[in-house]
Structure formats: structure tokens, C-alpha cells
C-alpha positions as CSV (number, residue, x, y, z in Angstrom):
1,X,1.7,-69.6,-56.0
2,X,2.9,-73.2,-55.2
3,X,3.9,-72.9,-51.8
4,X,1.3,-74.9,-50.5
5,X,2.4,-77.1,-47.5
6,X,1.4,-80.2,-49.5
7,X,4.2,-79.3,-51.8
8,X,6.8,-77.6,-49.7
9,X,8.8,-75.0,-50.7
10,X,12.5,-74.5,-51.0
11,X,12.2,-71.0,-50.3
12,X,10.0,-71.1,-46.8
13,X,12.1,-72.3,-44.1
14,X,9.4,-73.5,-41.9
15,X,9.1,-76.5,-44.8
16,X,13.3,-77.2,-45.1
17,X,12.7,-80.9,-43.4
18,X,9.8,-81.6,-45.7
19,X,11.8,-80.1,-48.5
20,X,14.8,-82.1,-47.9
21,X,13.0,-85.4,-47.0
22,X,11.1,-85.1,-50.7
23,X,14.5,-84.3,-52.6
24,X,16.1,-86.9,-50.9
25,X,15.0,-90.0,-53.8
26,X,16.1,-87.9,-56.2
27,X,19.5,-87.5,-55.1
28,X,19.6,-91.7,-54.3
29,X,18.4,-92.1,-57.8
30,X,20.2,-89.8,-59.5
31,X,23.3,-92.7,-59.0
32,X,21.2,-94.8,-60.5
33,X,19.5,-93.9,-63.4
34,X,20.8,-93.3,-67.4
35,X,19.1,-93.0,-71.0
36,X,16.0,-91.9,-71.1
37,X,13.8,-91.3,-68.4
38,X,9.9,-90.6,-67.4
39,X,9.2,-88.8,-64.2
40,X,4.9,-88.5,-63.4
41,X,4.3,-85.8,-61.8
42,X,7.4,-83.9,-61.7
43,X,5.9,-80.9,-60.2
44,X,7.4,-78.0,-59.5
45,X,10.7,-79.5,-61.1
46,X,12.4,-80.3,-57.0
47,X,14.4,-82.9,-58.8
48,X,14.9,-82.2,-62.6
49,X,18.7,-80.5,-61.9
50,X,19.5,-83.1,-59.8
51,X,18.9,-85.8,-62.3
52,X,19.9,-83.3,-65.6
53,X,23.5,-84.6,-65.7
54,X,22.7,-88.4,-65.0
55,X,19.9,-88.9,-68.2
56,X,20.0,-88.4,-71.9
57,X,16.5,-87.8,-72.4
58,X,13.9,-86.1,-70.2
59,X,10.0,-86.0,-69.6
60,X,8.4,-85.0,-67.5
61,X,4.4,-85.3,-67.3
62,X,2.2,-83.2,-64.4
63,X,-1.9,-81.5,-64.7
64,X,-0.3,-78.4,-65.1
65,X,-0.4,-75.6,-67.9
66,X,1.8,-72.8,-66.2
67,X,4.3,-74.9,-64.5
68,X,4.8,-77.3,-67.3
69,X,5.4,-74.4,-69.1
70,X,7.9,-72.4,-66.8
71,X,10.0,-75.6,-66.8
72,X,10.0,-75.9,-70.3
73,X,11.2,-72.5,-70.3
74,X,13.8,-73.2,-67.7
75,X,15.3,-76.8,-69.1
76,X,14.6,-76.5,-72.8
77,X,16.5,-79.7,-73.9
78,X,13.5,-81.4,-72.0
79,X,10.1,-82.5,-72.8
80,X,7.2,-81.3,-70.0
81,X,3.4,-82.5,-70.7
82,X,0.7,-80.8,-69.5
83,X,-1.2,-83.9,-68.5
84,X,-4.3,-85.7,-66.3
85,X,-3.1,-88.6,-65.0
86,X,-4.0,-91.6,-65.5
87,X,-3.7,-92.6,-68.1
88,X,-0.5,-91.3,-69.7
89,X,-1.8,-90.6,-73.0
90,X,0.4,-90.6,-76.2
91,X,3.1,-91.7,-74.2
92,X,4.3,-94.4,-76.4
93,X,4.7,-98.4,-75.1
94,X,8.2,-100.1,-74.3
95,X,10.4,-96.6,-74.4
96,X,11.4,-95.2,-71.5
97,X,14.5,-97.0,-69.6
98,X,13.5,-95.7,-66.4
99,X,10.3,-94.4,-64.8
100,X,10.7,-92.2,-61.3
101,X,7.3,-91.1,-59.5
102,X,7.8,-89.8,-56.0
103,X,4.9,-88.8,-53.8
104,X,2.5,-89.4,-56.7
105,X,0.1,-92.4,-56.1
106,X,-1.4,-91.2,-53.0
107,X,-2.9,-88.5,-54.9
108,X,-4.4,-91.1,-57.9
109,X,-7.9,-92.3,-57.4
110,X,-7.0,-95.6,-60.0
111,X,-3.9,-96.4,-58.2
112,X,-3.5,-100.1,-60.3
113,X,-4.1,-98.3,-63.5
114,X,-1.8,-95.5,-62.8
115,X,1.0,-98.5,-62.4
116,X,0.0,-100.4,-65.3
117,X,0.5,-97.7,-67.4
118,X,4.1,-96.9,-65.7
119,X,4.9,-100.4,-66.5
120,X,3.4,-100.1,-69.7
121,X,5.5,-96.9,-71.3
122,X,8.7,-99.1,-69.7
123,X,11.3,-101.4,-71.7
124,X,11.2,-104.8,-70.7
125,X,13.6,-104.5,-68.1
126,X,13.1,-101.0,-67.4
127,X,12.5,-99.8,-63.7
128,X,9.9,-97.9,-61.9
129,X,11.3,-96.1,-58.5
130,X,8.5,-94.9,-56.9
131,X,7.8,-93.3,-53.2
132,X,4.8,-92.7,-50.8
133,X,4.3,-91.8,-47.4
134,X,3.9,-94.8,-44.8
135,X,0.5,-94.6,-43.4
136,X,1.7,-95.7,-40.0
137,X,3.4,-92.3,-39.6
138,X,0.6,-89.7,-40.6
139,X,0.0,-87.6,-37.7
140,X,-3.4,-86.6,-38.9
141,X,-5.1,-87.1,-42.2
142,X,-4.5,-85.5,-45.3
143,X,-7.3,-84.5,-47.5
144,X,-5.2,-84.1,-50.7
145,X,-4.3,-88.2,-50.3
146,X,-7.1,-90.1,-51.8
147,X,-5.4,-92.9,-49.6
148,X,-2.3,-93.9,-47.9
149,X,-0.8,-97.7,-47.8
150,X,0.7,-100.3,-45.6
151,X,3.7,-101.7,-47.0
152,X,2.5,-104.7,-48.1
153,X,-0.5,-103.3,-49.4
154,X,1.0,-101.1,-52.3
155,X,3.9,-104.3,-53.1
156,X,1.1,-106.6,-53.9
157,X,-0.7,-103.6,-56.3
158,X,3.0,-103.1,-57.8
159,X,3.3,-107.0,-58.1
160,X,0.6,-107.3,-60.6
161,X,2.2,-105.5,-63.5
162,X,5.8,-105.9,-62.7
163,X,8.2,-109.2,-62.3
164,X,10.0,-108.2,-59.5
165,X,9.3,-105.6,-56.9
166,X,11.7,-104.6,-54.0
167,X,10.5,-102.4,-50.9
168,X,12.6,-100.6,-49.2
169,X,12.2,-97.3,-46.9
170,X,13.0,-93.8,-46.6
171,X,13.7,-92.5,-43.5
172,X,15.6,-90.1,-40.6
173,X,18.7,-89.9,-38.4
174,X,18.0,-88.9,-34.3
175,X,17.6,-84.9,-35.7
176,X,15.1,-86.0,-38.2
177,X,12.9,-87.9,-35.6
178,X,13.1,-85.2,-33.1
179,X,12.0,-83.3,-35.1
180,X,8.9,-86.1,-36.1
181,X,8.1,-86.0,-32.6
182,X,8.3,-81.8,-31.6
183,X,6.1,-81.9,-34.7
184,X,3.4,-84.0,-33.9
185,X,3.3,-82.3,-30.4
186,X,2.6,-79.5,-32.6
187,X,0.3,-81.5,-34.4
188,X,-1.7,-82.7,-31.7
189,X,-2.2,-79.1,-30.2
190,X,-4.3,-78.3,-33.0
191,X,-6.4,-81.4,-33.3
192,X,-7.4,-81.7,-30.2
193,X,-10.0,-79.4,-30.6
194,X,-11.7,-81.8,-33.5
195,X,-13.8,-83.3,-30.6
196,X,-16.1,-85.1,-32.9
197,X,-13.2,-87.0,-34.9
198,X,-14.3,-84.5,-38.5
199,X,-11.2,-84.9,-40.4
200,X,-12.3,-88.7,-40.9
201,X,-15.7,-88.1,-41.3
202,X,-16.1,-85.5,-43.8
203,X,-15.3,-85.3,-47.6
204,X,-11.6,-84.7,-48.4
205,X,-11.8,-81.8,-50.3
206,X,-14.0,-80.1,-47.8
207,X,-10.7,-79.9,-45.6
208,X,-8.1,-79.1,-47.8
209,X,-7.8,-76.1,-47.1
210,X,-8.4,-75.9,-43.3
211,X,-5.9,-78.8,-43.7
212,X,-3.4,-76.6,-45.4
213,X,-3.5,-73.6,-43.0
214,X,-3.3,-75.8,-39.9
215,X,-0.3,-77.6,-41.4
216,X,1.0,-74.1,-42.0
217,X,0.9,-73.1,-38.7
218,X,2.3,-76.4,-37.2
219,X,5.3,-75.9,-39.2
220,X,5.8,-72.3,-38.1
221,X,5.2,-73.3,-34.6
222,X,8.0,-75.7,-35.2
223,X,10.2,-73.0,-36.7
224,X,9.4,-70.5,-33.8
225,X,10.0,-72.6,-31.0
226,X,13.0,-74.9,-32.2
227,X,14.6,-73.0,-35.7
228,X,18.0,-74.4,-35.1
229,X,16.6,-77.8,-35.6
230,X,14.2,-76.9,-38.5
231,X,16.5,-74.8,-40.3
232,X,19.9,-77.3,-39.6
233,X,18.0,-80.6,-41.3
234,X,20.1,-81.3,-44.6
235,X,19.4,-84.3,-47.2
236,X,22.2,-86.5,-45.9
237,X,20.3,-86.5,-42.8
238,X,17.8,-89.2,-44.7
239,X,18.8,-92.3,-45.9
240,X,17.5,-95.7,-47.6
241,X,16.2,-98.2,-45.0
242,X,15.9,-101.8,-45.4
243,X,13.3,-101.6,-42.6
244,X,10.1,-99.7,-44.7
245,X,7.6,-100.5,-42.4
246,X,9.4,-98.5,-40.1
247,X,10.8,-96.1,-42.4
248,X,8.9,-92.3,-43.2
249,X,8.2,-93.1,-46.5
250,X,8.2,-96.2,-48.6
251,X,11.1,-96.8,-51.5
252,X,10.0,-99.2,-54.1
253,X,11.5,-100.2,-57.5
254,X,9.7,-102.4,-59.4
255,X,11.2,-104.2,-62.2
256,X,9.2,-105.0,-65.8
């Protein structure tokens, strides 16, 4: 029901790099983080076990009903909110020790009101770790983002409710970028018949779902024509860069 390739399944191997590229910030964070903790939009729960053992507390906030409450169901010693977000209502100020929101802004039309109320629900001196894709690499556009940044661009929005922001990278060994580039090969195969340039000229939600069944259809092309690469991708084959605007996806942690 959630297997959408904007989410990216555990369970649908055409998605594994996808898949292990998202649960990758958990596991770096999971080393990381302690007390109690605040993950926006926690989703389909990718990285609730992995941080279980590392927090006291849990919650996790997503728009929701049925998912918030199949999680509940599944880690009952945690709190999941079915909410809209922004803002993050109820959620009370100066509480959480952590914050953790990965692959989350690019869907949030108020993106500086979004991160004033992450830093908001913080303790001074609590830390926000936050990802997003870098724009440079989109091989197309994606009509569930309601934008996509620049480096710089999301450090200075982060800069204007937190005292210190640091911006690194996630990104890919040689296997991961091979894969990168069979992909947008694959990519490219489709688009090429969008002659008239739509995907940039016609409302977002128009094309979510053409959007979604191309991307589906890349990734089984991928899967059919090189499986041993799709299927042999693991976690450890990401890592933290210190080079983000080079990196897949941007790392930040922003300080209160």
C-alpha cells in the first residue's frame, strides 16, 4: 500500500539501493543520539529499530492515520502522532534532546517554519540531523518535492533558527555510482520522449503519478539488465562526506 517509489520499499528489490541509501542516516545517527528523541516524519518506521536501543524516549510525528497506527501497534513503548506538518502542534517547547528528519523538507511547502518549529520543540543545546536530496544530482524532476536545494541554500534557511549549523554529505562508493550512472541511462530512455520539456512546465501533482510509474519502470529496467549490482548494494556501501556539494544527499546537524 506504501510501496510507492517515492518511499522505497524494503521488500521490492528493484528499490534495495534507494532503500539502503535512506536507512543509511539512521544507522550514522543511531551512534549518536540518547534521551529522548523527535523524528518528523518517520514514515513507514525504516529507522525506528535501528534507533530503539540508542533513545529512552520515542516520537514520532507523520500525516498518517493507518501507519501511525500500525507502528503504534508494532513499538508500543513509543509515541506516533498522526499529524500535518507544519506546525508541530502540541508538541511542547525546549523537550526533546534530539530532533532527526530525513528526506522530509523537500516535501514542506513552509520550509523556514517547518525548521523553526524543529528548533523550537528542542532543548537549548539540542540537535537537529536532518537530510535532503542534492539538487545537482536529480536526474529528472520530482513532482512530490515542492523544491530541491543547493547546499548553501538550505544552511542559510537552517542558520536562521539555529547557532551553529554543520553540512556535510551523504554519498556512494564506485558500486553506488555505477549504479547512479546505469540509472540515469535508464532515466534518460524515458524522458527523451518529453519533447516539449512538460515535467517543468506543468503542475506537480499533475505528474505524480506518471512520475511514479516511470520511476518504477527505470528501476526494474535497472534490476533486469544489471540485478547483481542492484540486488548486491548494502548500507556500508554509503558513507558521510565532508564534500556535500558533491555528495547524493545533504547531512546537516544544526545546533540550538
Amino acid at each position: 500500500m506504501y510501496k510507492t517509489t517515492e518511499i522505497a520499499s524494503s521488500d521490492i528489490p528493484s528499490d534495495n539501493p534507494v532503500h539502503q541509501r535512506l536507512l543509511y542516516p539512521y544507522i550514522h545517527v543511531s551512534q549518536l543520539l540518547s534521551g529522548n528523541v523527535l523524528e518528523i516524519g518517520c514514515g513507514t518506521g525504516r529507522g525506528v529499530g535501528v534507533l530503539a536501543d540508542a533513545v529512552s524516549d520515542y516520537t514520532g510525528v507523520d500525516k498518517n492515520t493507518e501507519l501511525m497506527e500500525s507502528l503504534s501497534k508494532t513499538y508500543p513503548k513509543f509515541k506516533f502522532i498522526d499529524m500535518f506538518l507544519p506546525p508541530l502542534k502540541d508538541l511542547p517547547s525546549n523537550h526533546f534532546d534530539y530532533v532527526v528528519t530525513f528526506q522530509v523538507i523537500e516535501h514542506i511547502e513552509n520550509d523556514d517554519f517547518f525548521l523553526a518549529e524543529a528548533a523550537r520543540v528542542l532543548k537549548p543545546g539540542g540537535k537537529l540531523y536532518l537530510t535532503t536530496v542534492n539538487k545537482k544530482f536529480s536526474l529528472t524532476r520530482n513532482p512530490w518535492h515542492v523544491r530541491e536545494y543547493l547546499a548553501p541554500e538550505l544552511r542559510d534557511l537552517m542558520k536562521k533558527h539555529f547557532s551553529e549549523v554543520v553540512t556535510e554529505g551523504v554519498h556512494g562508493n564506485q558500486k553506488v555510482m555505477d549504479y547512479y550512472e546505469e540509472n540515469k541511462v535508464a532515466v534518460k530512455k524515458i524522458t527523451r520522449f518529453d519533447i516539449f520539456n512538460l515535467q517543468y512546465k506543468l503542475p506537480r501533482t499533475w505528474l505524480q503519478v506518471p512520475y511514479d510509474i516511470a520511476n518504477r519502470m527505470s528501476r526494474l529496467s535497472m534490476s533486469k539488465s544489471n540485478n547483481s549490482l542492484v540486488s548486491s548494494i548494502q548500507v556500508d556501501d554509503y558513507f558521510l562526506s565532508q564534500d556535500p556539494d558533491n555528495s547524493l544527499d545533504f547531512f546537516y546537524t544544526g545546533i540550538k
